[in-house]
KOLTI-919174 format. One record per residue (C-alpha): residue number from 1; x, y, z; residue in three letters. Coordinates in nm, 2 decimals, padded with zeros to 4 digits, m for minus. Layout:
N
<NUM,<X,Y,Z>,'ALA'>
...
***
This chain:
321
<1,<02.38,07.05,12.50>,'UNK'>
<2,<02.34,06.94,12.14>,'UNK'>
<3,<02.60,06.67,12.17>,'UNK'>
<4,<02.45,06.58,12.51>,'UNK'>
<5,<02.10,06.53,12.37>,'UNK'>
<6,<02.25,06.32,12.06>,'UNK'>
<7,<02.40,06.12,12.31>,'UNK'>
<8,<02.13,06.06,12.52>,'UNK'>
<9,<01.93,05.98,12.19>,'UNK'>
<10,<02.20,05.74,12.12>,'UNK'>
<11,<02.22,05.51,12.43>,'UNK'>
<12,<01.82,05.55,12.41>,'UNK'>
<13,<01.78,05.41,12.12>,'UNK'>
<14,<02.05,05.11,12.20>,'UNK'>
<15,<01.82,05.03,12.52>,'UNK'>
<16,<01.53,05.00,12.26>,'UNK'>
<17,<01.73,04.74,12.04>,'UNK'>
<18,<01.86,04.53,12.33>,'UNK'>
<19,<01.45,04.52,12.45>,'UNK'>
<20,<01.32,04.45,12.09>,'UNK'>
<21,<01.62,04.17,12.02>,'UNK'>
<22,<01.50,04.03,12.36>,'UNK'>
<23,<01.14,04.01,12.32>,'UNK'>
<24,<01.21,03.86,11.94>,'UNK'>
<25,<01.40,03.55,12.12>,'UNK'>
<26,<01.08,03.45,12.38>,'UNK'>
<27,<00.81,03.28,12.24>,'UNK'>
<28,<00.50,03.24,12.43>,'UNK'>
<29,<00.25,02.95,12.34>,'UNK'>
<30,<m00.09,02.83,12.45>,'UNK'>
<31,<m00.11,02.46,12.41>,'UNK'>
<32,<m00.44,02.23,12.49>,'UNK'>
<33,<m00.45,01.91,12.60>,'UNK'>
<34,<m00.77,01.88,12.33>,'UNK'>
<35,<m00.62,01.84,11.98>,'UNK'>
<36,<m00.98,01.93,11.84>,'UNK'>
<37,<m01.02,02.21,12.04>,'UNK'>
<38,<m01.38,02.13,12.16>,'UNK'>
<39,<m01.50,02.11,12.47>,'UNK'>
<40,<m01.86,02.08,12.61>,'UNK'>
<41,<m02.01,02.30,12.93>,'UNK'>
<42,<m01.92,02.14,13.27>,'UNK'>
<43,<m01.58,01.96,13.14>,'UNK'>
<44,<m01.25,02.16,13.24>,'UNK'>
<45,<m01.01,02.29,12.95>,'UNK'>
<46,<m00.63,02.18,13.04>,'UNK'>
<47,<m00.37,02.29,12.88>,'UNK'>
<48,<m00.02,02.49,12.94>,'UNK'>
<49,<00.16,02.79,12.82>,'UNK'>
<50,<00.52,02.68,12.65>,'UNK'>
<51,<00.78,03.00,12.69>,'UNK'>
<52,<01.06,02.91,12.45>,'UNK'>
<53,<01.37,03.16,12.54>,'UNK'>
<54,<01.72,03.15,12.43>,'UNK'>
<55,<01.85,03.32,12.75>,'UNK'>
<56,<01.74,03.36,13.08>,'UNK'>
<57,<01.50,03.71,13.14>,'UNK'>
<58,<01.33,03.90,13.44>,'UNK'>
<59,<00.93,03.94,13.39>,'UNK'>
<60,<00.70,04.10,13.58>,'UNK'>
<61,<00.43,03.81,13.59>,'UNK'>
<62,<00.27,03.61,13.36>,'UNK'>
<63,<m00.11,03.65,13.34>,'UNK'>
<64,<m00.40,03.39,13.13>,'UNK'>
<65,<m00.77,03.54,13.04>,'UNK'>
<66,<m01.04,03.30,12.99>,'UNK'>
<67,<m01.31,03.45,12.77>,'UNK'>
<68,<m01.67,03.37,12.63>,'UNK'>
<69,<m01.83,03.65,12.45>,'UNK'>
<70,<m02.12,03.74,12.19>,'UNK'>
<71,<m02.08,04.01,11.95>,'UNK'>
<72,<m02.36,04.21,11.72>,'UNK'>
<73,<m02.34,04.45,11.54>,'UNK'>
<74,<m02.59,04.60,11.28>,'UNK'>
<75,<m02.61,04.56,10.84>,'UNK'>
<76,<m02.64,04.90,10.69>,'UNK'>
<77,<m02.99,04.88,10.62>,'UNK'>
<78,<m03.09,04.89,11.04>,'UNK'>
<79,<m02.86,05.14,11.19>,'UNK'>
<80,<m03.01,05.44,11.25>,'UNK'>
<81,<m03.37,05.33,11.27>,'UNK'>
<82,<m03.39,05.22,11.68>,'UNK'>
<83,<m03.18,05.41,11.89>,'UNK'>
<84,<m03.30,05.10,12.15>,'UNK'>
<85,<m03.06,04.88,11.93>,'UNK'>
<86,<m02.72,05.09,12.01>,'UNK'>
<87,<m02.78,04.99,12.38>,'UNK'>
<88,<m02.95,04.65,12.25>,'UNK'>
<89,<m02.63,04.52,12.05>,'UNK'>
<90,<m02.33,04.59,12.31>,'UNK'>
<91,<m02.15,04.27,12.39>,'UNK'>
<92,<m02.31,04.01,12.60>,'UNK'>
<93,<m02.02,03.90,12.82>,'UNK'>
<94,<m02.08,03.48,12.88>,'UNK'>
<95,<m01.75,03.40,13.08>,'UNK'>
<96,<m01.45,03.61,13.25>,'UNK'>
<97,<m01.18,03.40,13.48>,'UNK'>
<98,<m00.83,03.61,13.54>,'UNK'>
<99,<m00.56,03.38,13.64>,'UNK'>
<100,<m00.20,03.45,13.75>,'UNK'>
<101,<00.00,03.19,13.60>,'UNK'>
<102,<00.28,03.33,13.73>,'UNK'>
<103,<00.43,03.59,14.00>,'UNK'>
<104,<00.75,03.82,13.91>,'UNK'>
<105,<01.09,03.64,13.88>,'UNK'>
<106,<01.31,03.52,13.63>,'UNK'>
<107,<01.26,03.20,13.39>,'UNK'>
<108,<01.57,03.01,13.29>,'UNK'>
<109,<01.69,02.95,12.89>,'UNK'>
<110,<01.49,02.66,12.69>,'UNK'>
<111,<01.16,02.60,12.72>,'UNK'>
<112,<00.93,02.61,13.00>,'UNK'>
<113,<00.59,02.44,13.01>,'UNK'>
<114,<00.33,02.58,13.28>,'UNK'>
<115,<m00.01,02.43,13.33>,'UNK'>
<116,<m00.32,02.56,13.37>,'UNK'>
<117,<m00.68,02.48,13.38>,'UNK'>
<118,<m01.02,02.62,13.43>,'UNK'>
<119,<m01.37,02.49,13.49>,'UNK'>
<120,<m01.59,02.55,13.19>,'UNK'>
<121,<m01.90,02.67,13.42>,'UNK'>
<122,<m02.09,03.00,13.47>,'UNK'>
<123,<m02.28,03.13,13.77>,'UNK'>
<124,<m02.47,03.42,13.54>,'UNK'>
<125,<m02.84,03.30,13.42>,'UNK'>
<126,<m02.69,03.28,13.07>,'UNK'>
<127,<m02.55,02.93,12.93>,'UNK'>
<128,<m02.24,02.88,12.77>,'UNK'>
<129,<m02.38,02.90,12.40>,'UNK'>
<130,<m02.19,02.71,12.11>,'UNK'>
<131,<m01.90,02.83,11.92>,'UNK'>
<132,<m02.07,03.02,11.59>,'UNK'>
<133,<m01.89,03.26,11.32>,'UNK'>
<134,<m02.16,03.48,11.19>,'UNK'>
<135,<m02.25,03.78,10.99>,'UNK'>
<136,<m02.41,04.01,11.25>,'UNK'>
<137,<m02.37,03.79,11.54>,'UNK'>
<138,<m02.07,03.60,11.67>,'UNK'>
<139,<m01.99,03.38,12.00>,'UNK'>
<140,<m01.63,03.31,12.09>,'UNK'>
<141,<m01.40,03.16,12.37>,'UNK'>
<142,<m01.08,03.31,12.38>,'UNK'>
<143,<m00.76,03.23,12.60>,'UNK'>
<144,<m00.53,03.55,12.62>,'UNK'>
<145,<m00.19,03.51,12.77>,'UNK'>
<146,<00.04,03.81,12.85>,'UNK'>
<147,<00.37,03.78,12.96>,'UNK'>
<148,<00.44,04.13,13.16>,'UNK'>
<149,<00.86,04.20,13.08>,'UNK'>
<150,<00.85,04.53,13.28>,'UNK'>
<151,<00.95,04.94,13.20>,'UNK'>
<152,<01.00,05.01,12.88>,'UNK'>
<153,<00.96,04.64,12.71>,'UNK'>
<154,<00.61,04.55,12.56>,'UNK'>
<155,<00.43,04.27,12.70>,'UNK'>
<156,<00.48,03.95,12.50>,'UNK'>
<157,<00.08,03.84,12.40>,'UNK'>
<158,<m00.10,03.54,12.22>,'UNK'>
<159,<m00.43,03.44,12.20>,'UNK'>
<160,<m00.61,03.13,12.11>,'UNK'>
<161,<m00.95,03.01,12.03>,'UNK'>
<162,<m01.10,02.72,12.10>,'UNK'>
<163,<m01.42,02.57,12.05>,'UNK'>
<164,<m01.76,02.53,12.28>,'UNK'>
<165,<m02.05,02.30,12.23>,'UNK'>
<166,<m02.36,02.37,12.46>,'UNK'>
<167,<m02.55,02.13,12.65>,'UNK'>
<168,<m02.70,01.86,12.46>,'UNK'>
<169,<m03.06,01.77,12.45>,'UNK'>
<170,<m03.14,01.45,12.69>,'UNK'>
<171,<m03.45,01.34,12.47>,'UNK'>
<172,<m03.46,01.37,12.08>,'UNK'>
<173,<m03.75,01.59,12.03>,'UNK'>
<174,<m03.98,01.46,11.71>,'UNK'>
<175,<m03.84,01.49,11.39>,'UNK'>
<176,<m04.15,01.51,11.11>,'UNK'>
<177,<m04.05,01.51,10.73>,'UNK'>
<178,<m04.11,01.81,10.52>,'UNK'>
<179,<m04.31,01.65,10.16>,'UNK'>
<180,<m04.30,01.96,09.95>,'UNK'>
<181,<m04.44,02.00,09.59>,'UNK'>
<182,<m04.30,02.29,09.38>,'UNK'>
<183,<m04.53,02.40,09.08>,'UNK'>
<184,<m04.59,02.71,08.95>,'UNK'>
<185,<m04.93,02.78,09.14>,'UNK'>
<186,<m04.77,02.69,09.43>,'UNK'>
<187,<m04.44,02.95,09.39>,'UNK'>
<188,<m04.50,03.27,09.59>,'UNK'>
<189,<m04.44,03.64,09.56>,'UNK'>
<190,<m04.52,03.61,09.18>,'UNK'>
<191,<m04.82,03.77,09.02>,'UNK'>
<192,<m04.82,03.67,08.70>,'UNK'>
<193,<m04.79,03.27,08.67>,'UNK'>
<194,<m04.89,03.22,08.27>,'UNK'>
<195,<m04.54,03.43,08.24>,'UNK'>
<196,<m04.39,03.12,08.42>,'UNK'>
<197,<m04.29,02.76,08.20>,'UNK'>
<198,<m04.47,02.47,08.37>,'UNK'>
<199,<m04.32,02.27,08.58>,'UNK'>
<200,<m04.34,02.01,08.86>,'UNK'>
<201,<m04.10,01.88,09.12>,'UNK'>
<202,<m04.15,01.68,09.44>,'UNK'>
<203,<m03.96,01.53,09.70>,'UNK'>
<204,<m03.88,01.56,10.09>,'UNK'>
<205,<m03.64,01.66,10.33>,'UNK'>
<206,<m03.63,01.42,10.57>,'UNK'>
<207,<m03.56,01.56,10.90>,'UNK'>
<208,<m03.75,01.99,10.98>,'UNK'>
<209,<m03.57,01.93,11.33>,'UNK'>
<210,<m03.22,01.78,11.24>,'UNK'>
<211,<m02.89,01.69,11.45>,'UNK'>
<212,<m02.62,01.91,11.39>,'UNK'>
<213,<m02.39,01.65,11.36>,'UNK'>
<214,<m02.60,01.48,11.09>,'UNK'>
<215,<m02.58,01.59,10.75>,'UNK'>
<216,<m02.96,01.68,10.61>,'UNK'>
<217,<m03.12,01.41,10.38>,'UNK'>
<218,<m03.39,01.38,10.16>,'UNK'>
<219,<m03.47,01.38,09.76>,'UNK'>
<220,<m03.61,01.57,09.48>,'UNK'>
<221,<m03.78,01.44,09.16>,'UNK'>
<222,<m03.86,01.60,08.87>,'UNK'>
<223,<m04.18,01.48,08.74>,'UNK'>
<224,<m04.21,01.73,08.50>,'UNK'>
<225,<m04.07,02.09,08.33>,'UNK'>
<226,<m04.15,02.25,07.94>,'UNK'>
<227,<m03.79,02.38,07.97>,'UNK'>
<228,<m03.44,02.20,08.03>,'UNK'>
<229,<m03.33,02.20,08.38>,'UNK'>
<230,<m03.00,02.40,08.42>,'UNK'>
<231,<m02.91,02.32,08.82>,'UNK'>
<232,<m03.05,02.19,09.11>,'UNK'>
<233,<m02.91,02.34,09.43>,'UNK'>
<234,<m02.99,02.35,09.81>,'UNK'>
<235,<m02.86,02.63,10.00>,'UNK'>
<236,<m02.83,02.64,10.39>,'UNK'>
<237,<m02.88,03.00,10.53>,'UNK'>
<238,<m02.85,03.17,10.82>,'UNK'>
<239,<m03.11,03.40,10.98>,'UNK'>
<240,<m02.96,03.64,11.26>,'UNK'>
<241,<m03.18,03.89,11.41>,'UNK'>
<242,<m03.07,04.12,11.69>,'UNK'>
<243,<m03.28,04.37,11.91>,'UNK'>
<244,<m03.45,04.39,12.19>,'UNK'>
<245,<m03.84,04.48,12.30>,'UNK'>
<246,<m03.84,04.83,12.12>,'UNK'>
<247,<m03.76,04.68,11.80>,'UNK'>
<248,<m03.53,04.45,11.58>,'UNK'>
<249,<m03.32,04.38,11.28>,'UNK'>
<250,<m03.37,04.08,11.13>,'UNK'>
<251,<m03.06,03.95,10.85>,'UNK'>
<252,<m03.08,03.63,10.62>,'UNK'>
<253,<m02.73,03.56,10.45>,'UNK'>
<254,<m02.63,03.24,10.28>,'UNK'>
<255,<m02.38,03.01,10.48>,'UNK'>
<256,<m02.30,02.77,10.23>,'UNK'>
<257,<m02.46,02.64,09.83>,'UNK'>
<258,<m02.47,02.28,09.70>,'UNK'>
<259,<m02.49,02.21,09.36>,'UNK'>
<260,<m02.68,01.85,09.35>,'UNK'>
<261,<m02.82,01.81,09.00>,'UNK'>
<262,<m02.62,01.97,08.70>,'UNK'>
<263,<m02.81,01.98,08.31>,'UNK'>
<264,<m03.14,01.85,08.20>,'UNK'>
<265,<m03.16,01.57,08.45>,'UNK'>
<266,<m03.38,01.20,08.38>,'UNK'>
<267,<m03.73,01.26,08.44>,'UNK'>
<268,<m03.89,01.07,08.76>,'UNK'>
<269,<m03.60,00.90,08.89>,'UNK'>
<270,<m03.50,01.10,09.30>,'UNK'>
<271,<m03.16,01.28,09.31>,'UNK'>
<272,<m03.06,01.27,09.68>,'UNK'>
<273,<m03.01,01.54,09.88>,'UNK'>
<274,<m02.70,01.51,10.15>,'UNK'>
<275,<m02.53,01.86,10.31>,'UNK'>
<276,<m02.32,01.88,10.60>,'UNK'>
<277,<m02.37,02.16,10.87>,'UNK'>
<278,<m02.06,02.35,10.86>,'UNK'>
<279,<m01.85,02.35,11.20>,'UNK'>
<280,<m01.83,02.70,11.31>,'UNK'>
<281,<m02.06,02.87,11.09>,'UNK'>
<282,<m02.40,02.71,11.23>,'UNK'>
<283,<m02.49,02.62,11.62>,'UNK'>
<284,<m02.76,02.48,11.76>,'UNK'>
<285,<m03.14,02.70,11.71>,'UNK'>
<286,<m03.07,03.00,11.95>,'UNK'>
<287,<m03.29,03.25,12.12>,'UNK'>
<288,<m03.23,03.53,12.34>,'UNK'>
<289,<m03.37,03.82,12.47>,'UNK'>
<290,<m03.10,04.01,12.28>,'UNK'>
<291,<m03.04,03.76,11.97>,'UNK'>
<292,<m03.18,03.47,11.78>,'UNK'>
<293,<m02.94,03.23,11.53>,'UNK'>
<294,<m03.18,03.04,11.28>,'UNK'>
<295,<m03.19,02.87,10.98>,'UNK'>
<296,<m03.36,02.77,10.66>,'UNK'>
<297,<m03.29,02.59,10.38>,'UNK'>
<298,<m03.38,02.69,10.03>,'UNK'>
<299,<m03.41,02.44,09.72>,'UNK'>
<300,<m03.29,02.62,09.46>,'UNK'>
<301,<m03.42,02.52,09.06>,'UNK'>
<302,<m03.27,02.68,08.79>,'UNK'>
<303,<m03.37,02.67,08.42>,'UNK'>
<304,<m03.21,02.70,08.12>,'UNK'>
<305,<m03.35,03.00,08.02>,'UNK'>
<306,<m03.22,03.12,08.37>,'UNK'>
<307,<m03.59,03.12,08.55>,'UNK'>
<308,<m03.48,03.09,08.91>,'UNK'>
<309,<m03.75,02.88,09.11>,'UNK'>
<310,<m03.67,02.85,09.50>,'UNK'>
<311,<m03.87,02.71,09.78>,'UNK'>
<312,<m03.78,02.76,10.14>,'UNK'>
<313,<m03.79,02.57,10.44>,'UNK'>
<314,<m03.75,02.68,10.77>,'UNK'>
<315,<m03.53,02.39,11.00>,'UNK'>
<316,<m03.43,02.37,11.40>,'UNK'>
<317,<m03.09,02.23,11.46>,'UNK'>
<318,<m03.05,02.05,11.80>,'UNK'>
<319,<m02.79,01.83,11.94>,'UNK'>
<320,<m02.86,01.47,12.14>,'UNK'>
<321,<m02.62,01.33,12.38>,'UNK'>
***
């Protein structure tokens, strides 16, 4: 029985290898038609799956899953205080299309190139919201392929993301300047300003609603300061808050920091502000019954003696056809 059992073991193990040495020599590919990537709601995404095998194989179908999803989840500091938010924060599902690609049979040795497209539309009341990597919230398109190689073989898989843009805005809406004027009396959440070195800085940004595909502009002077100017930075952040009626939790985190001014810089004389909005880590000004994606940006002054002066303004990104 022993040497029965050993021997079954045996030829088990031999059927494993053949499978594993079979699945390592198919590759499975998703290739676009889009080298960027990006594609806007209402257009279709072409592409086609590439199976590279060095010998002919039986499947049992070959399968492609479009996907559009948002994802939440909660920072330390909010779980536990709504039990509203477990239900609040599940995944909002934007897009689901199933497509057979391809029924049982057998594909031949080389490569084979299947194509494949799908409409970029949805029926639900949601939109098809950009493309965003975030902290606590996160939208993504996925294609999932999976090539089905029957009993005892594991499905050959590969995913892919690519990138959504959501509809643009027909009109420009108004884009007023932001003047500011940074002073001590003007600095908030400080009780104490005689504890505080005099100083005096204006300038503008130009745009508080700004294209997304336009870096922000603007300038900063320094009219005045009794101490030496260390840095002078701006800092784009994002502010995600996720929840619903019974409550919310509401998360600022810095996307990205740019140094513009470094020492004791010329009195009087504008250092320009210029900052591009990062691809993938900001979208378009969203809100949701479930979830809001804002942002702000934060001048940032710091002295020599390490006094850290920042002044914040709060700014809508949109984006025109």
């Amino acid at each position: 029985i022993n040497a029965e059992y050993g021997e079954f073991q045996t030829y088990q193990h031999y059927f494993i290898q053949i499978n594993l040495s079979m699945a390592a020599a198919v590759e499975l590919d998703i290739k676009l038609k889009k080298a960027s990537k990006t594609y806007s709601t209402g257009e279709t995404l072409k592409g086609s799956l590439v199976i590279n095998s060095k010998a002919e194989f039986s499947h049992s179908g070959l399968f492609l899953k479009l996907e559009g999803m948002v994802t939440m989840q909660l920072s330390s500091k909010s779980v536990g205080l709504f039990e509203a938010f477990y239900n609040s924060v599940k995944p909002i599902q934007l897009i689901s299309i199933n497509l057979e690609v391809s029924k049982s049979g057998k594909i031949q040795s080389g490569i084979t190139t299947i194509p494949f497209e799908f409409p970029l539309t949805t029926k639900s009341a949601r939109p098809l919201y950009d493309t965003y990597h975030g902290v606590f919230v996160s939208i993504q398109y996925l294609l999932k392929a999976e090539l089905r190689r029957g009993y005892l073989s594991k499905p050959i898989l590969k995913q892919l993301e690519f990138v959504m843009t959501a509809a643009k805005v027909p009109k420009a809406p108004e884009q007023p300047e932001i003047p500011f004027l940074i002073t001590p009396e003007s600095l908030e959440n400080i009780s104490h300003t005689r504890s505080v070195p005099k100083f005096r800085f204006s300038g503008k940004l130009d745009r508080a609603v700004c294209d997304i595909e336009k870096p922000l502009s603007g300038h900063i002077i320094l009219e005045a300061s009794a101490k030496p100017i260390k840095s002078i930075e701006i800092q784009l952040v994002r502010v995600e808050t996720c929840g619903c009626a019974e409550g919310y939790a509401k998360d600022a985190t810095e996307i990205q920091n740019v140094q513009i001014a470094d020492g004791d810089i010329m009195r009087n004389v504008p250092v320009p502000i210029h900052m591009v909005f990062p691809k993938l880590f900001t979208c378009i000004t969203t809100a949701t019954n479930n979830f809001k994606i804002e942002f702000e940006v934060n001048v940032v002054i710091v002295l020599e003696d390490d006094h850290l002066i920042t002044e914040n303004f709060p700014i809508k990104l949109y984006r025109p056809e």
